[in-house]
C-alpha positions as CSV (number, residue, x, y, z in Angstrom):
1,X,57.2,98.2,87.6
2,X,54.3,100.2,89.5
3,X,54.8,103.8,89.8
4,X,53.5,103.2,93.3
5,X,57.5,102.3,94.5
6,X,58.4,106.3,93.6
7,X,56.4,107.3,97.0
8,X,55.9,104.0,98.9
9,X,59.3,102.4,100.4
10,X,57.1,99.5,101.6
11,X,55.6,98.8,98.0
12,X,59.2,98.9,96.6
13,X,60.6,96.4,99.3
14,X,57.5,94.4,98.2
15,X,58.3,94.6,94.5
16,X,61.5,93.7,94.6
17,X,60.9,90.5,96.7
18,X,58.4,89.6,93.7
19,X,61.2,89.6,91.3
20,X,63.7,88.1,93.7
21,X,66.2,84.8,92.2
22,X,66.4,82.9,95.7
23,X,69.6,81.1,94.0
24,X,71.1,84.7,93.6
25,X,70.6,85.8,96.6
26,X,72.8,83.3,98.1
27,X,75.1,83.8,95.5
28,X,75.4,87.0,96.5
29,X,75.4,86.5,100.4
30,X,78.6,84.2,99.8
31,X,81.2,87.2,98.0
32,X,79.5,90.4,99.4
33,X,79.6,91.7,103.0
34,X,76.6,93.8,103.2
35,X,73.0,94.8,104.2
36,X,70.1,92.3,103.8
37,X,70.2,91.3,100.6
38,X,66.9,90.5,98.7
39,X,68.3,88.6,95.9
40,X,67.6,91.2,92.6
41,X,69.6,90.4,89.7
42,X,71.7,93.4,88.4
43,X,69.7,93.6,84.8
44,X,66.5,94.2,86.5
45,X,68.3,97.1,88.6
46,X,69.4,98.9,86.0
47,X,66.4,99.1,83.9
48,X,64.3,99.9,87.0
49,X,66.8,102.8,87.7
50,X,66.5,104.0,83.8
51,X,63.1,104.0,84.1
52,X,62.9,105.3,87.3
53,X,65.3,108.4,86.4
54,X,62.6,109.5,83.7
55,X,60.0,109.8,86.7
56,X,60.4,111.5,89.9
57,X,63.8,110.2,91.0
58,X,63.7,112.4,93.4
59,X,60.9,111.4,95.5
60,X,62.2,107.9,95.3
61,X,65.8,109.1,96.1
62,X,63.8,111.0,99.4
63,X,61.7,107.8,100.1
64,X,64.8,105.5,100.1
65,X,65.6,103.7,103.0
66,X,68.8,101.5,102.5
67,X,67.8,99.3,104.7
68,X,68.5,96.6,101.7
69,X,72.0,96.0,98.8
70,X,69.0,96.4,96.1
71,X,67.9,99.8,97.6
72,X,71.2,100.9,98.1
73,X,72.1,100.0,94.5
74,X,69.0,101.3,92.8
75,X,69.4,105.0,94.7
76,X,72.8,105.0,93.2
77,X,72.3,103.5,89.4
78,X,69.2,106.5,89.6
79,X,71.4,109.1,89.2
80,X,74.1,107.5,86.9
81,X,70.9,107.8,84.3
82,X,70.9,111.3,84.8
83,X,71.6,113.9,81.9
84,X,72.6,116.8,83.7
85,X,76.5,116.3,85.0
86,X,75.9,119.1,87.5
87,X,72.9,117.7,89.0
88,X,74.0,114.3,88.9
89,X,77.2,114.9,90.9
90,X,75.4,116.7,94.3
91,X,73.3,113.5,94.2
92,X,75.9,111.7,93.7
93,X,77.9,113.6,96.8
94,X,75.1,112.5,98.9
95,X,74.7,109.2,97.7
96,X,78.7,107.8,98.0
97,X,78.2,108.3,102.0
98,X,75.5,104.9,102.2
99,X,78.4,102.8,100.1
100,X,78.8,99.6,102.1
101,X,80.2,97.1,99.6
102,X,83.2,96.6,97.0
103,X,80.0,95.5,94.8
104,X,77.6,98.8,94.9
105,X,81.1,100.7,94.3
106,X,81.9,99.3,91.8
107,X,78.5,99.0,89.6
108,X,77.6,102.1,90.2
109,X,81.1,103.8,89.4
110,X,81.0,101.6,86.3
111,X,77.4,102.6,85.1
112,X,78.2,106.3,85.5
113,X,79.5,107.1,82.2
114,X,78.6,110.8,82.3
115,X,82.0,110.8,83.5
116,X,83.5,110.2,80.3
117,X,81.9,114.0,79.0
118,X,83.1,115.9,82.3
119,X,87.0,114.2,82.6
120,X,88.7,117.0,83.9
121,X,85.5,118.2,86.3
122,X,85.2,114.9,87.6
123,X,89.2,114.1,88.4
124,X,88.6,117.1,91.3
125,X,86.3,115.0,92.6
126,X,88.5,112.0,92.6
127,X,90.8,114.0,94.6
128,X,88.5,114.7,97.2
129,X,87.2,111.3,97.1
130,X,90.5,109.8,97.7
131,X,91.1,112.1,101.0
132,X,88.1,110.5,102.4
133,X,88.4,108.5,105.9
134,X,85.8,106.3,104.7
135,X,86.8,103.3,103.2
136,X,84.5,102.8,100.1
137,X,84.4,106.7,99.1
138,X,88.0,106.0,98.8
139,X,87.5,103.4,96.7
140,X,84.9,105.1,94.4
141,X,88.0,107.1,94.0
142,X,90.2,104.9,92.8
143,X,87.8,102.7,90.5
144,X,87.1,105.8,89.4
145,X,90.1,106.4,87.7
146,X,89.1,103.6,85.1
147,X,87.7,106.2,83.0
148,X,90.9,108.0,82.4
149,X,93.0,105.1,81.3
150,X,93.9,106.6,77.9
151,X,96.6,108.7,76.6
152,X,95.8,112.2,78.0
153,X,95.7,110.8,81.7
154,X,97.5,107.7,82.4
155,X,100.3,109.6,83.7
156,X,98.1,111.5,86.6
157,X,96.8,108.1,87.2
158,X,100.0,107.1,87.9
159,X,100.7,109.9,90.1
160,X,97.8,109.5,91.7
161,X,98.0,106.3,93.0
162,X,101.7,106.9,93.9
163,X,100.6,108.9,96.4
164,X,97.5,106.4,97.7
165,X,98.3,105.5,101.5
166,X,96.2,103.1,102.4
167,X,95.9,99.8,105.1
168,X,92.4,99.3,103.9
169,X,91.9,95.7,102.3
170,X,88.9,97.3,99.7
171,X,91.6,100.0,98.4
172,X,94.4,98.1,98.2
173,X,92.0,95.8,95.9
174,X,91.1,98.7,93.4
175,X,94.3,100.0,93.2
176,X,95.7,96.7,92.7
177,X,92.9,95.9,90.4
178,X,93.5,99.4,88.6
179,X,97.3,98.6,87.8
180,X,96.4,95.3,86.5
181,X,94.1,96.6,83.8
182,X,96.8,99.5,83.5
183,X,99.2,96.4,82.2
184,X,96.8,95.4,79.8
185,X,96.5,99.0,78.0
186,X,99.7,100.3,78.9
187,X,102.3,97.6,79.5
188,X,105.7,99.4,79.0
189,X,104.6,102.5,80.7
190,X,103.3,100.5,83.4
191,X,106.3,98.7,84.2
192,X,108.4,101.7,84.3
193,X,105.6,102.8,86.8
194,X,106.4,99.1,89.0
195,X,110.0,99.8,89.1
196,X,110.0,103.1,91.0
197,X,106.4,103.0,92.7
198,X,105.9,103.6,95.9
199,X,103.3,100.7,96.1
200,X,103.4,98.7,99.0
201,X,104.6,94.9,98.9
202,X,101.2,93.7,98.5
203,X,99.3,95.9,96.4
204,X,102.3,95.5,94.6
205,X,102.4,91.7,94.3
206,X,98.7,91.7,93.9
207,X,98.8,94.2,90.8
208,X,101.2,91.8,89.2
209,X,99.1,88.2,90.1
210,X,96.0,89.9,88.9
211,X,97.5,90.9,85.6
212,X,99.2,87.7,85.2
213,X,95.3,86.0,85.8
214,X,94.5,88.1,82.9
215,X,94.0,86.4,79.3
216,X,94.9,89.6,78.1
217,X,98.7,89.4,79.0
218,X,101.1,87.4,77.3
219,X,104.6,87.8,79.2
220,X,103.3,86.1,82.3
221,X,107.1,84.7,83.2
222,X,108.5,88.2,83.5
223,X,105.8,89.7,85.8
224,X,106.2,86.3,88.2
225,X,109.5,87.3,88.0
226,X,109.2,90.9,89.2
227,X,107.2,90.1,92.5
228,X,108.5,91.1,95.7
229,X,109.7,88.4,98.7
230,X,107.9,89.1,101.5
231,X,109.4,88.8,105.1
């Protein structure tokens, strides 16, 4: 990687389309609604971003143009490298606004595991997140709240979500998608959670058919038998 794409948008845009899978690209083009996508495999991102967070990230951060997914994707997985939680998060602020996919959400929520040191810092955020009018700094919100799926939290995850209102398609998604790995880890509790939700009828139905896609559960018959009719 030349040091060159720190200061020089152009140079990165040029990099990147040397490293380009065409085959990925369309790939891509097919499950993602997005900007111009250059066809950069995910690996490659992430170790460019790791190495680029050891050099001045925040040239590059100045320089970016998000013109392109990969730009977009790099800025973000930049900062999820990051050592310093306070730093980190009024880049991170910043960054959430040029979200324009369920994908960059979610790898770069995913990646940022300095979450899983500042918990209780972080679930503010969430909060503030989830009160968003824009629809994929809601969602950052809610795949957020992956990283408090253990015993100290899953009740305020519960809560939260109880009170999600939301008509947009990419949150209903995460919540629904959130649930469903909510009735892998905590089945019983979960269902309790189902019976007196206020979930809608589809993020509702949707939590259950992606948890009965999963490998992971077992009593597939009973969650069929729990979905809502719809009218």
């Amino acid at each position: 990687m030349p040091n060159s794409i720190l200061t020089d948008n152009n140079e990165l845009i040029k990099y990147l389309y040397s490293i380009k899978d065409d085959e990925y690209k369309k790939f891509n083009e097919r499950i993602i609604k997005t900007n111009n996508i250059i066809g950069v495999r995910l690996p490659i991102l992430k170790k460019m971003a790791k190495e680029i967070s050891k050099l001045d990230y925040l040239t590059f951060i100045k320089n970016n143009k998000h013109k392109y997914y990969e730009e977009i994707m790099l800025h973000g997985l930049v900062i999820t490298y990051l050592k310093d939680y306070d730093e980190s998060i009024k880049l991170f602020n910043d960054y959430i606004n040029y979200i324009d996919s369920w994908a960059t959400c979610d790898s770069i929520v995913l990646n940022y595991k300095i979450i899983n040191k500042n918990l209780d810092k972080y679930f503010i955020k969430i909060k503030e997140y989830l009160k968003s009018d824009k629809t994929f700094i809601k969602r950052v919100g809610i795949v957020s709240l992956f990283y408090y799926l253990n015993d100290d939290y899953i009740d305020e995850v519960f809560n939260v979500v109880n009170c999600m209102k939301s008509d947009e398609y990419y949150v209903k998604m995460a919540i629904a998608w959130l649930i469903s790995i909510c009735l892998i880890k905590y089945y019983d509790k979960t269902l309790i959670f189902l019976k007196n939700c206020n979930l809608d009828d589809w993020t509702y139905n949707k939590s259950l058919q992606k948890a009965i896609e999963s490998y992971r559960i077992k009593n597939k018959d009973y969650l069929r038998s729990l979905k809502r009719i719809l009218t």
